[in-house]
C-alpha positions in Angstrom: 6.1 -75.1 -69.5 9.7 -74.6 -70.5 12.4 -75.9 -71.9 15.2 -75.6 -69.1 14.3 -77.6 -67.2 17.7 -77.4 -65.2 16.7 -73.6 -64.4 15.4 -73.5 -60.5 11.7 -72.6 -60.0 12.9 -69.7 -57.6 15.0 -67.9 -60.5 11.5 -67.3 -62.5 11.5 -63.4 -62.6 8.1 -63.2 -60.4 10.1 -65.2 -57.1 13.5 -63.9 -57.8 11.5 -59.9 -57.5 9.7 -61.2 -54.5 13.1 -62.1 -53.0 14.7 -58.9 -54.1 11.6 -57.1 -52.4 12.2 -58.4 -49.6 15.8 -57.6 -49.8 14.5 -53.9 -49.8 12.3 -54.3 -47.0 15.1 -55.0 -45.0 17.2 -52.4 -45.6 14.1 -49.6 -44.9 13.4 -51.4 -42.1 17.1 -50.9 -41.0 17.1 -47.4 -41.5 14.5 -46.9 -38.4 16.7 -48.1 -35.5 19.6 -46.0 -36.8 17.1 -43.5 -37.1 15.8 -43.7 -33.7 19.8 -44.3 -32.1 20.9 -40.9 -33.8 17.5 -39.5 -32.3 17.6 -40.9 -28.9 17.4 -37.9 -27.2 14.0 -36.9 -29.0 12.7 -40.1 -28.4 14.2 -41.5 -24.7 11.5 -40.0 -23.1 8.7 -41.6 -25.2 9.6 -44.9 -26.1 8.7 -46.8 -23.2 6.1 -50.4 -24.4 6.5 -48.4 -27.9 8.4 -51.4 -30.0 5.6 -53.4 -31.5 3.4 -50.3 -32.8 6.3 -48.7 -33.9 7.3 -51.5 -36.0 3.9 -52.2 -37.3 4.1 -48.6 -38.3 6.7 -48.8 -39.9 5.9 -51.8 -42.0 2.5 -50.0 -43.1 4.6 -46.9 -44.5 7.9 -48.8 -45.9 5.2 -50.9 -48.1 4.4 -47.9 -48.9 7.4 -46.0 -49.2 8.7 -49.3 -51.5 6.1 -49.7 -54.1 6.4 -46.0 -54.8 9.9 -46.6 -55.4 9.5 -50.1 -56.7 6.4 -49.6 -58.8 8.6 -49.0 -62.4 11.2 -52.0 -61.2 8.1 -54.5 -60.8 6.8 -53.2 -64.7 9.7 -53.3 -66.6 10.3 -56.9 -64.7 7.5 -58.5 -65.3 5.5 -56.9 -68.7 5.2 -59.2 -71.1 7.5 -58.5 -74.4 9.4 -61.2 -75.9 11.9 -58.6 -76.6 13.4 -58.0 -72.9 13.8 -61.9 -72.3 17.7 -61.3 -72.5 20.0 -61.4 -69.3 21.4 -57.9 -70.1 17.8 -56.4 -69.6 17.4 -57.9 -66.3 20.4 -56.7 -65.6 19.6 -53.1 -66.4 16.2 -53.2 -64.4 18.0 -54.5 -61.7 20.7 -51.5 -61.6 17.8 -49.4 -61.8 16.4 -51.2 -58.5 19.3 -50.7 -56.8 19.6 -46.9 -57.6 16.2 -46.0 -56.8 16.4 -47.6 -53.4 19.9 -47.0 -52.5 18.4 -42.6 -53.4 15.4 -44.0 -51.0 17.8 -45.0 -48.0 20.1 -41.9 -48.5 17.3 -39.9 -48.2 16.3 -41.5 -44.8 19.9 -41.2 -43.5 20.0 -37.3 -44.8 16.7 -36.8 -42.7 18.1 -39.0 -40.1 20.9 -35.8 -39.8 18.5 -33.1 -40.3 15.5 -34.0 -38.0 16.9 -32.0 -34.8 17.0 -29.1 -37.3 13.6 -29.6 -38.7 11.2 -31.6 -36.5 9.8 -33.7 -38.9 10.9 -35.6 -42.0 11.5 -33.7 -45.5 9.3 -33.2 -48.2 10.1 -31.6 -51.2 9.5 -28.7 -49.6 12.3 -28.8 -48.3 14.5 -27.7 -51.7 12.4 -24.6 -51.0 13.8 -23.9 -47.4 17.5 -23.6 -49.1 16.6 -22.2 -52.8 18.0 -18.8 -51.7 21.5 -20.2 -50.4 24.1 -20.0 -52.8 25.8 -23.3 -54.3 29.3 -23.1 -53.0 27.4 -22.1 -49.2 25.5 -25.4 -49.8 27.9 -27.5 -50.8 30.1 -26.0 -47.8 27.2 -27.8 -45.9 26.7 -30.7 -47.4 30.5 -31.4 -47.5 30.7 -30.5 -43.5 27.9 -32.5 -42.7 29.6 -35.8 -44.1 32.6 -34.8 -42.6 31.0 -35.0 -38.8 28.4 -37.8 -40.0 31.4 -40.1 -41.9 29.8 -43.3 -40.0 26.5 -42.8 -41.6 28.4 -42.1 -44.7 30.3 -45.8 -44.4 26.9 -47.3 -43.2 25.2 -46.1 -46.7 28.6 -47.1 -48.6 28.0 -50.8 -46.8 24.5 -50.7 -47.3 24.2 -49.8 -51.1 27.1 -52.7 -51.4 24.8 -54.9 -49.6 21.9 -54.3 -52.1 24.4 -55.0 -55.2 25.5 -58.6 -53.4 21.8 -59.2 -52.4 19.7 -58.3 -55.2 19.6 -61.3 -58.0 19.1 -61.1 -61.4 16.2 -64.0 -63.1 17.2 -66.8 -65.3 15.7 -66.1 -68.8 12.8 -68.9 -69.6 11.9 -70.3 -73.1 8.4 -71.0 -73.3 7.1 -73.7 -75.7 3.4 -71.4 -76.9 3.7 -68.0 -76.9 0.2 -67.6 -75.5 1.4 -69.6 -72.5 4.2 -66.5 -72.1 1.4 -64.2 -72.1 -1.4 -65.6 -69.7 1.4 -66.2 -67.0 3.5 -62.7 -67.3 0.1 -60.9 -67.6 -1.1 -62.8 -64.4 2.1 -62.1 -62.5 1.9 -57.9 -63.7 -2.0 -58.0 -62.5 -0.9 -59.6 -59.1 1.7 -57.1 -58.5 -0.3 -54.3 -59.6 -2.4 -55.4 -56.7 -0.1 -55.2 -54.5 1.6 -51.8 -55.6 -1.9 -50.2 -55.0 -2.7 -52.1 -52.0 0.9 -50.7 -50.3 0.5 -47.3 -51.6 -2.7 -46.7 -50.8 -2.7 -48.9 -47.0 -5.0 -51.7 -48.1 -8.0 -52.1 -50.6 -11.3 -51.6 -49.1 -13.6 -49.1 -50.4 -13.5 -46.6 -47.3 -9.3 -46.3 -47.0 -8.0 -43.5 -48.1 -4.2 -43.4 -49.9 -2.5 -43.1 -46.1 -0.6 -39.9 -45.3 1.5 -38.5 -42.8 -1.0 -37.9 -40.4 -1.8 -41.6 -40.1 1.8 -42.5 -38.5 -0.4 -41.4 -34.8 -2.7 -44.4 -35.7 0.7 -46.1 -34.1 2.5 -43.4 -32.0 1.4 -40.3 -30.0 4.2 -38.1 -30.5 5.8 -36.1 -33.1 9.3 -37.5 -32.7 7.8 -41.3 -32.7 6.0 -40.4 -36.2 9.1 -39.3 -37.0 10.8 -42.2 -36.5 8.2 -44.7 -38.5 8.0 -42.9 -41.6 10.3 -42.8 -44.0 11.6 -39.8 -46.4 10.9 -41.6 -49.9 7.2 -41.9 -48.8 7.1 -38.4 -47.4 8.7 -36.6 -50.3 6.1 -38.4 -53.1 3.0 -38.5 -51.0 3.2 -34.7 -50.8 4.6 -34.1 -53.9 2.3 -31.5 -55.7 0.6 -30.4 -52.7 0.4 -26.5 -53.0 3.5 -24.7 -50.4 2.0 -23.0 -47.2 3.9 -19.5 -48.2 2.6 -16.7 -45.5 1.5 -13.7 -47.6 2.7 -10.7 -45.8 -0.6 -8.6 -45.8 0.7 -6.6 -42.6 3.6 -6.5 -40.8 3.8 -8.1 -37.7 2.8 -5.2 -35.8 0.1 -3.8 -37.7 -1.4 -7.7 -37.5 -1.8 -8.4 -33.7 -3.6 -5.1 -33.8 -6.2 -6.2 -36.4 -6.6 -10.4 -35.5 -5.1 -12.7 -33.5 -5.6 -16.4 -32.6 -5.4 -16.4 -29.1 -8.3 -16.4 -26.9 -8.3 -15.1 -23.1 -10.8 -16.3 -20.6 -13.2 -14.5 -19.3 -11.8 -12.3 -15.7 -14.1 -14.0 -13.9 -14.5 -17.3 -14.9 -15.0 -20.0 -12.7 -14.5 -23.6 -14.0 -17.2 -25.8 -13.6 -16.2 -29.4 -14.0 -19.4 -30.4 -16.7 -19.2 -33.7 -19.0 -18.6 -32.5 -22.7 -20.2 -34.7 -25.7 -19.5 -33.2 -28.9 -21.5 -35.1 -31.6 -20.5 -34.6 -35.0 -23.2 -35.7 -37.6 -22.5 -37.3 -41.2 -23.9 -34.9 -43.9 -26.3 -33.4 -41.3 -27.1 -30.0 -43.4 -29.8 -27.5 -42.2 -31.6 -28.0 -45.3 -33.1 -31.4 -44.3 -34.0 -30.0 -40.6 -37.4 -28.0 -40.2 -36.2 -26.2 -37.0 -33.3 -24.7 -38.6 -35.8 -23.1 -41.7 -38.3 -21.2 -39.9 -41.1 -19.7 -42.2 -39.9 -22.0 -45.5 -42.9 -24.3 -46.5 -40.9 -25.8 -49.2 -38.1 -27.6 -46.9 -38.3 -31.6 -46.2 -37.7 -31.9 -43.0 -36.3 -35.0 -41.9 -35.3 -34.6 -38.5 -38.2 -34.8 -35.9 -36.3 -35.7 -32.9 -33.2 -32.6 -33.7 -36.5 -30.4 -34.3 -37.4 -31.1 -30.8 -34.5 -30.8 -29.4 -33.4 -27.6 -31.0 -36.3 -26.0 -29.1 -35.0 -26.8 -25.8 -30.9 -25.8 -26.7 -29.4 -22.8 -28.2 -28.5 -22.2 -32.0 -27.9 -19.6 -34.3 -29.1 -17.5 -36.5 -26.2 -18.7 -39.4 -23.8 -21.5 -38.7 -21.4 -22.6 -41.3 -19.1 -25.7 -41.9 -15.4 -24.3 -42.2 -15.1 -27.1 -45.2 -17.0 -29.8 -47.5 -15.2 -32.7 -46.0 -15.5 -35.1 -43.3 -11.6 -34.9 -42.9 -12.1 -31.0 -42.4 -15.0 -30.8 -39.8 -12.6 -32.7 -36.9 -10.1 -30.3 -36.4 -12.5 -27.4 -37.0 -14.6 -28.5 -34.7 -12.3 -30.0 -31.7 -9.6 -27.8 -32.3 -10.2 -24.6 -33.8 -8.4 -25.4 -37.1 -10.4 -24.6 -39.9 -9.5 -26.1 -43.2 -8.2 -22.3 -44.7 -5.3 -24.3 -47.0 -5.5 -27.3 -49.1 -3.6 -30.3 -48.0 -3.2 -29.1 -44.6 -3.0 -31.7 -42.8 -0.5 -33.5 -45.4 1.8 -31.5 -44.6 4.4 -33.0 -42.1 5.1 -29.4 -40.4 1.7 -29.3 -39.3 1.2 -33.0 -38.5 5.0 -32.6 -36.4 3.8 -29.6 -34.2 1.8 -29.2 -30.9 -1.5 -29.1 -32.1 -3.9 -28.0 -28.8 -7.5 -29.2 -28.9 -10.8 -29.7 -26.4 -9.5 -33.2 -25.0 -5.8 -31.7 -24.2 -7.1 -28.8 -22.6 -9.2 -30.7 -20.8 -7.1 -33.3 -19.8 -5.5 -30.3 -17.8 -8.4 -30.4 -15.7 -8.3 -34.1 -14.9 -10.6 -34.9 -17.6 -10.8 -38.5 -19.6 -11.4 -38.0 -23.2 -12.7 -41.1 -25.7 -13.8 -40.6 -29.3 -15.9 -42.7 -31.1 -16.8 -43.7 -34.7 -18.2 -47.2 -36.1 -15.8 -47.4 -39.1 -12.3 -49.4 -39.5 -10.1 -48.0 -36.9 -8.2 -46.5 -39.3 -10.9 -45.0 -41.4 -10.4 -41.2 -42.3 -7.5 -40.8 -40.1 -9.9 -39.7 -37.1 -7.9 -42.5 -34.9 -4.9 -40.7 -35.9 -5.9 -37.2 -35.5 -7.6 -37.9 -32.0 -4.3 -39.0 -30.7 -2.6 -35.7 -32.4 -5.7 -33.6 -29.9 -5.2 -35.5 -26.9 -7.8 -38.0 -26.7 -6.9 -40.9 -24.6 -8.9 -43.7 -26.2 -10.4 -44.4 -29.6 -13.3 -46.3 -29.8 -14.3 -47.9 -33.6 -15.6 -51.2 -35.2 -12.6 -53.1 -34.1 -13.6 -52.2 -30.0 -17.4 -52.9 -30.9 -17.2 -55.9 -32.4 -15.7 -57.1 -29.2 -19.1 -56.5 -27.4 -21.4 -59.1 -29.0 -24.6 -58.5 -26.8 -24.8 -55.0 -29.4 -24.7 -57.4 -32.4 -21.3 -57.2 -33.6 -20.2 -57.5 -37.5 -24.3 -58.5 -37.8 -25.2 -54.4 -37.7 -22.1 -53.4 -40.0 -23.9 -51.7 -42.8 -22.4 -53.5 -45.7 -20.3 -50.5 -46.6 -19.0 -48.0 -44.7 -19.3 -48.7 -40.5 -21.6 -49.7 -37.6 -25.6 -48.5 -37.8 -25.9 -45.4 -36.2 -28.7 -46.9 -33.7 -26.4 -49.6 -32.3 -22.7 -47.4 -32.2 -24.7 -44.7 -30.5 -26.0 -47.2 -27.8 -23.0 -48.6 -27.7 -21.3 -45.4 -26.8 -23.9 -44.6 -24.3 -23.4 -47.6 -22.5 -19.2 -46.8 -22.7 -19.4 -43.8 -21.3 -21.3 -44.3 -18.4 -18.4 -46.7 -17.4 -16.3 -43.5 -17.2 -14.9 -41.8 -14.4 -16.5 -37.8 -14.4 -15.8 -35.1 -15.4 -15.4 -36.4 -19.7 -15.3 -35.2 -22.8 -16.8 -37.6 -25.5 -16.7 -37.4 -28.7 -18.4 -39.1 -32.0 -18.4 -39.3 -35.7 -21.7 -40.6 -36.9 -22.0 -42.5 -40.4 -25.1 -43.9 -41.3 -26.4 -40.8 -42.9 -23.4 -41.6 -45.9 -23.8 -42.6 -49.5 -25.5 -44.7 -50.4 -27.9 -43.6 -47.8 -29.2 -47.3 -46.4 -31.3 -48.1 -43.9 -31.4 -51.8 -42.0 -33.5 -54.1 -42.8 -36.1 -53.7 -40.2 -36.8 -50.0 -41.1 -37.1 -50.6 -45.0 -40.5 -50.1 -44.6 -40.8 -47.7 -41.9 -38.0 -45.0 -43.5 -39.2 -45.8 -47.3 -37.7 -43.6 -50.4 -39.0 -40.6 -50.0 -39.0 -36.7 -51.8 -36.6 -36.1 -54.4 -33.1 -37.0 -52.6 -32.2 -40.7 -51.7 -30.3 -38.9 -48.6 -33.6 -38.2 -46.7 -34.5 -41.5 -45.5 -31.0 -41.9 -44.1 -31.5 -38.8 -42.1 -34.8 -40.1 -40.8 -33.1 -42.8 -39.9 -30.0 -41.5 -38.1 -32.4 -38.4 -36.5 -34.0 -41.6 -34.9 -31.2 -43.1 -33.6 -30.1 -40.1 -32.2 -33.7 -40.5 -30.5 -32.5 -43.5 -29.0 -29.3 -42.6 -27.7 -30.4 -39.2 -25.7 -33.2 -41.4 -24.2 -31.1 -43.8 -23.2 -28.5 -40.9 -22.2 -31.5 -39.2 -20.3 -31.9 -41.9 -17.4 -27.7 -41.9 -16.7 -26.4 -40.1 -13.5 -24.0 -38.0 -16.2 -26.9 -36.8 -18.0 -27.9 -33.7 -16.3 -24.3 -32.6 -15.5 -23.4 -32.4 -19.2 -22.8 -30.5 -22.0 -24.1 -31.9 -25.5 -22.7 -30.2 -29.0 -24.3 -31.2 -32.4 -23.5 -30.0 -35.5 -22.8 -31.7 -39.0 -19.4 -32.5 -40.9 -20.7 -30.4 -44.0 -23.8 -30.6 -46.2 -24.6 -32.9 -49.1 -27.0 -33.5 -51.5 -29.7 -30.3 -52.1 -32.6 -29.5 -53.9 -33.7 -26.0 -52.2 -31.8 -22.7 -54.2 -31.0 -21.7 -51.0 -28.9 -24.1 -50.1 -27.1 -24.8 -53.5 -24.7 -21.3 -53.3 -21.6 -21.1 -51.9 -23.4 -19.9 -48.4 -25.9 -22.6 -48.9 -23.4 -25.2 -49.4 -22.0 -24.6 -45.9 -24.9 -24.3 -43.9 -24.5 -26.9 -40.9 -27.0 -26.7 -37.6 -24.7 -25.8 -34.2 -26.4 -26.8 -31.3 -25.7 -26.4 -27.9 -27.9 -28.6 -25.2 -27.9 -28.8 -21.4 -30.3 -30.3 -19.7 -29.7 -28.5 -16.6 -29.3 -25.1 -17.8 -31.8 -22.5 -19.4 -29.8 -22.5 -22.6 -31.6 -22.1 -25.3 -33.4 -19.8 -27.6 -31.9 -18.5 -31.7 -29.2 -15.9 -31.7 -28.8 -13.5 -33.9 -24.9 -14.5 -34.5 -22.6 -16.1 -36.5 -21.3 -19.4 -35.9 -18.8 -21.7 -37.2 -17.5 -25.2 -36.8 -14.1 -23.4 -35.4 -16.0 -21.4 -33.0 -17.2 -24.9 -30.8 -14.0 -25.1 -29.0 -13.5 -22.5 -27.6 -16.8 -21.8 -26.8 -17.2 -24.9 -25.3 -14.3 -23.7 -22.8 -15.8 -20.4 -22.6 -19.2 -22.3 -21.2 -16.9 -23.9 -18.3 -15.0 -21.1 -17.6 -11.4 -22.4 -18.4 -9.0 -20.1 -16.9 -6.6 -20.4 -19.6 -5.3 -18.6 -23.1 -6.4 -21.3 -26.1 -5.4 -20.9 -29.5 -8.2 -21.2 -31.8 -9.0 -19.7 -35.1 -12.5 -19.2 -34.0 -14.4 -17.1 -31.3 -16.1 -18.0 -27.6 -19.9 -17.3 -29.0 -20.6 -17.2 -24.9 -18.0 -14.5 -24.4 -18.7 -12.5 -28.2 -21.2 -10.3 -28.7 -23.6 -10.7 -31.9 -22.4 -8.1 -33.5 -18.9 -9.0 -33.8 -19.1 -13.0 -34.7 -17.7 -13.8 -37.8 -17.4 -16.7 -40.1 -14.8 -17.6 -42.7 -14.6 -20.5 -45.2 -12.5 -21.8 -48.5 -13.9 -23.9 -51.6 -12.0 -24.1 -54.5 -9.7 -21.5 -54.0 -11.9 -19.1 -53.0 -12.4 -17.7 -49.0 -15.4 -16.5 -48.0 -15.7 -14.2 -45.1 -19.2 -13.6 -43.2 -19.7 -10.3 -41.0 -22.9 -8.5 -40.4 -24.9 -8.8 -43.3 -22.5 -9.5 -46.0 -20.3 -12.1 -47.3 -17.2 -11.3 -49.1 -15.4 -13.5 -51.2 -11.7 -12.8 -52.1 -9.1 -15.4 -53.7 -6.0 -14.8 -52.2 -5.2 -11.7 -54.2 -8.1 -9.8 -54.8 -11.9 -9.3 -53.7 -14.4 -11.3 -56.1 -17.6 -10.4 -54.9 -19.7 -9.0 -51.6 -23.5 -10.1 -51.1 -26.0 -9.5 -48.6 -26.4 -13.3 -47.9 -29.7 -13.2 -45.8 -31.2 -11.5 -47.9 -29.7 -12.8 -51.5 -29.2 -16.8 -50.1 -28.3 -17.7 -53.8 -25.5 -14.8 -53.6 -27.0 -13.6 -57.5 -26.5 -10.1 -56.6 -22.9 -9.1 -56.6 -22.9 -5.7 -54.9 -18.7 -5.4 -55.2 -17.8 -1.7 -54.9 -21.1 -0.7 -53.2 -20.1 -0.9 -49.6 -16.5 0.8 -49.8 -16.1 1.1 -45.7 -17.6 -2.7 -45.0 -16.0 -4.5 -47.8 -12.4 -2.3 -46.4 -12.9 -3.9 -43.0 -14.1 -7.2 -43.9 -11.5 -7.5 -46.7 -8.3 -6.7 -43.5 -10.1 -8.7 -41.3 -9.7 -11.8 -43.5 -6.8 -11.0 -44.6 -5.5 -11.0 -41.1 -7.1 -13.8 -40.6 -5.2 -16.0 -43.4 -1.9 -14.4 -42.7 -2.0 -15.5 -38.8 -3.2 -18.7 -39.8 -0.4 -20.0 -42.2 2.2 -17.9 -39.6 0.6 -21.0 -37.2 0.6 -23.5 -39.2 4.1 -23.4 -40.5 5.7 -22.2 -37.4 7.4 -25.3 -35.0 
């Protein structure tokens, strides 16, 4: 293969950047014990049984972290041009290695300083938080700052000099055929271009998505212990872009707590009544597929017999809205009041660093036990992460169930996405009567997902059917839904418990209704207790946002909650309200009307029960309405990004 035959095989340029890799691995993974010894204080308290998930996490994000970096190292090593087979170009790629990293590990040891300040590791947003300072104030700070940190300043000095005595450079190879060059450099670029996307994005399979911030409580349950498994490099490019959370100042601070605030009281005379809570949240569960929800339209396909029947023995409302179009948005609406009103929001490491409050930590003040469930990867969506953010104490996903064989194990994994809906459901029927009362349960279906399958055995009971491939896998999740409340129906919990449905957000449509920026949000919220007369359609508004606390305000908690959303049992019809973004856009519901405003100014204002498709714009026509609506909202999105960028 070539013609120095004295060069070693482990000086080819594909093994010598493998060993130079691995040279960088070592130095990220150095910069988390220093991390964590300069943060002791943050962390004593929290680090007890905490070494082996912390360092898995912190392999997960420094691959990560690395092939960002590393991506244009691994490219210029390894394309194939005849041209940069000379030792002075391997040189130069590797000074460009060690620059990149050595800027990657003094941006963890500059975070390392500044995380009692901030609370959470630096994004580029960051640049932002000192743009008004002056130069000579910030270099005044900077210069002081390396003065009382001058260890971490020799550690870096020893660490970059590390990387120059460390990394190696390749032995340039002669090939006898060109085309032989070409087939193995190409081969070796493909591999690694593999691996760069498997690192950045936290494996291959089809259901990951690229891995954030917010997945570092996959492995931790603190702020400080996420803290302390990322890394800066990967926190300042997986955020780069994102739009800033910058608090318009609609009101002053005054005027606002007068017009909206977040903070709900209880009820004077509430008593708290120790019930079971399980909070089902339903993939792509929109009210256009269920008959119940359409009363008087002849032209809907219903496809949910069993959520028909059920609605007629539980309360709902007369509109209930999705606060967003993604599963990733309907958990923390729905479990903790957070509505998705900004893009990114839960990229951002402020938000992902601060107390976030939910139904299983408020709870858990009352001696609760809280699980959630969903039959995907564990680490599918970041709902393992995000249940640990609101307090859950246990996950439950494909990893737990595959451990009980008698429900069928891998054998009833759908093929693409997670566990049948029929067997996770029994599955999680059977957990949670193994739980000690009073519990809060909650679950992610999935079955109801693209591509809209069906097992085997039901091919020919739930056939194709109507216009939209989506139906049959409604019909078939509405069924096992079926199965798990008769199954849930003969438990001792049963009766003493509070069931929640509702859906993630809609998905494919074929009524006009439902294919306007009302219709596109329109998700069933159902309330169902078996032992209580509650039931009947009201003529409110509900939203995703609004189940938290109104699940409280159904138990009589005794405490304040934060929650951008209302106690429906403690609101009168007439004052629920609903508020949503898509593209930019908010929509506000009140009464009547819908008004849509982007940020700046007022768009449009419909009568949305009477105009579903919102074609007539009647902007200007309601001065007074559209005046209160348009300072409620307002007050709403100012109180909301004051929360969310607080610490």
């Amino acid at each position: 293969m070539t013609d120095n035959r004295t060069s070693p095989v482990l000086k080819t340029p594909f093994l010598v950047m493998i060993r130079n890799l691995v040279v960088v691995y070592a130095v990220f993974l150095l910069c988390h014990p220093i991390f964590i010894w300069y943060n002791w204080s943050a962390l004593k308290g929290s680090m007890s049984g905490m070494f082996w998930p912390m360092l898995r996490g912190s392999l997960v994000f420094d691959t990560s972290g690395i092939m960002y970096i590393c991506s244009i190292y691994i490219v210029l090593l390894l394309f194939p041009f005849h041209f940069k087979e000379r030792q002075w170009y391997y040189k130069f790629v590797n000074i460009i290695l060690v620059v990149l990293v050595s800027a990657g590990i003094l941006a963890n040891l500059i975070d390392t300083v500044y995380f009692p300040y901030s609370g959470c590791r630096s994004t580029l947003k960051v640049l932002d938080e000192f743009s008004n300072e002056s130069g000579g104030q910030i270099t005044s700070i900077i210069f002081k700052s390396l003065i009382s940190n001058w260890y971490l300043v020799l550690l870096y000095a020893g660490i970059v000099w590390l990387l120059c005595k460390l990394i190696k450079t390749p032995d340039v190879l002669k090939y006898r055929k060109t085309y032989v060059y070409y087939i193995v450099k190409a081969c070796c670029l493909a591999l690694s271009g593999l691996c760069i996307v498997a690192g950045i994005r936290g494996g291959l399979a089809h259901n990951i998505r690229p891995i954030t911030m917010s997945n570092a409580y996959r492995y931790v349950s603190t702020p400080a212990q996420a803290a302390a498994i990322l890394n800066t490099p990967f926190c300042i490019i997986r955020t780069a872009g994102n739009e800033d959370m910058k608090v318009p100042s609609y009101f002053s601070e005054e005027e606002l707590e007068t017009i909206y605030s977040p903070v709900i009281f209880p009820d004077s005379t509430a008593v708290f009544r120790p019930m079971n809570v399980v909070v089902l949240i339903l993939e792509s569960f929109g009210s256009e597929y269920i008959g119940a929800m359409n009363p008087g339209k002849q032209d809907i396909h219903d496809c949910t017999p069993f959520v028909d029947s059920l609605i007629d023995e539980s309360l709902t409302f007369d509109v209930s809205l999705a606060n967003g179009r993604k599963s990733i948005d309907a958990m923390p609406s729905v479990l903790a009041g957070i509505p998705m009103l900004k893009d990114h929001l839960f990229l951002t490491p402020t938000i992902m660093s601060k107390e976030i409050t939910g139904l299983a930590k408020e709870l858990c003040n009352k001696g609760y036990y809280s699980a959630f469930f969903h039959g995907a990867d564990n680490g599918s969506m970041g709902f393992q992460s995000f249940s640990k953010v609101i307090g859950y104490n246990d996950y439950f996903g494909l990893e737990d169930f595959v451990k009980k064989p008698e429900y069928g194990g891998k054998t009833v994994f759908d093929g693409y996405w997670a566990i049948w809906d029929e067997e996770f459901l029994q599955y999680m029927c059977d957990m949670i009567g193994s739980f000690q009362e009073p519990f809060v349960a909650s679950a992610f279906t999935a079955s109801s997902h693209h591509p809209y399958n069906v097992p085997e055995r039901y091919q020919e009971i739930y056939p194709q059917e109507g216009n939209l491939p989506i139906y049959r896998g409604i019909r078939y999740s509405d069924h096992a839904l079926k199965l798990f409340f008769e199954k849930a129906s003969k438990q001792p919990w049963f009766n003493n418990t509070l069931f929640v449905l509702t859906a993630d957000h809609t998905n494919l449509s074929e009524h006009p209704d439902y294919q306007s920026d009302y219709g596109n949000f329109r998700v069933p919220i159902i309330f169902y207790c078996p032992s209580d007369s509650l039931n009947g359609r009201r003529q409110a508004i509900a939203q995703q946002s609004d189940i938290f606390p109104s699940i409280l305000g159904y138990l009589g908690y005794d405490k304040p909650v934060i929650s951008f959303g209302q106690d429906l049992f403690n609101t009168p019809d007439d004052e629920t309200w609903a508020a949503n973004l898509q593209n930019g856009l908010y929509s506000y519901y009140m009464d009547d009307y819908v008004l849509q405003f982007d940020g700046e100014n007022e768009t449009g204002l419909f009568a949305y029960k009477q105009d579903p498709t919102l074609k007539q714009n009647l902007k200007g026509t309601q001065p007074e309405t559209e005046q209160e609506m348009l300072k409620n909202l307002k007050a709403l999105i100012q109180q909301y990004l004051i929360y969310m960028t607080s610490k």
